[in-house]
Structure formats: C-alpha cells, structure tokens
C-alpha positions as CSV (number, residue, x, y, z in Angstrom):
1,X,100.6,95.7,120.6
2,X,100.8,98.2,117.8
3,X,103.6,100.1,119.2
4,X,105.3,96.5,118.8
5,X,104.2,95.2,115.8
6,X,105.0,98.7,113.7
7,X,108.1,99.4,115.5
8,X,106.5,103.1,116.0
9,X,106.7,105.0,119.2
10,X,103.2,104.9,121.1
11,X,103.1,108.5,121.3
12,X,103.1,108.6,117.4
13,X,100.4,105.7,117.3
14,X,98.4,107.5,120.2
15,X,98.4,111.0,117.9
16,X,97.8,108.7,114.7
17,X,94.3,107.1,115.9
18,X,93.0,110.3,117.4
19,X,92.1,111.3,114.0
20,X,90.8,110.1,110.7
21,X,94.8,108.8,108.8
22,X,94.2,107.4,105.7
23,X,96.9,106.4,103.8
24,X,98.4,104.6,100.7
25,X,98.9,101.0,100.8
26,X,102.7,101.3,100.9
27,X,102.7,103.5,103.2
28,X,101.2,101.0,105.0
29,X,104.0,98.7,104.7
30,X,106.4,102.2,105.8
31,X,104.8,102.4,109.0
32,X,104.5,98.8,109.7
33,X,100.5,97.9,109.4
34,X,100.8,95.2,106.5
35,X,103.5,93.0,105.0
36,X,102.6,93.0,101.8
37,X,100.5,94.2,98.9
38,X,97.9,91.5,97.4
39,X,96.5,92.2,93.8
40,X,93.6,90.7,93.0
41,X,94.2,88.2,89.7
42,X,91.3,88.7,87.4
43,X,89.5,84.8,87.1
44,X,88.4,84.1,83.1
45,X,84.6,82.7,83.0
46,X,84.5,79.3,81.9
C-alpha cells in the first residue's frame, strides 16, 4: 500500500522502516507520506 501511495520502490520503503527515519514535514510531502502541511491558527479567548 505504501509502495503505491508514495510512488517509492518497496525496496526503498523496506530499508526506510527498518530504522528510526525521521524527517521534515516537507520532506514528507517529497517522499509521498502527506499532502499537505496544516498550521495550526492561533484561536483569541473571548
């Protein structure tokens, strides 16, 4: 499903989740894991 959804070759998904990868929000979006970016608004008190 992965392999799929992020267009990446399962052999690079496989080496990927055998270890700890962190990694940025966009390049998130680079390798295919999320669409988009959501920044939290900031609500006034009323």
């Amino acid at each position: 499903i992965l392999s799929e959804c992020t267009e990446q070759p399962i052999d690079k998904i496989l080496e990927d989740s055998e270890r700890d990868f962190f990694m940025s929000p966009q390049e998130a979006i680079d390798y295919g894991l999320i669409d988009e970016i959501v920044t939290p608004t900031k609500h006034e008190k009323k």
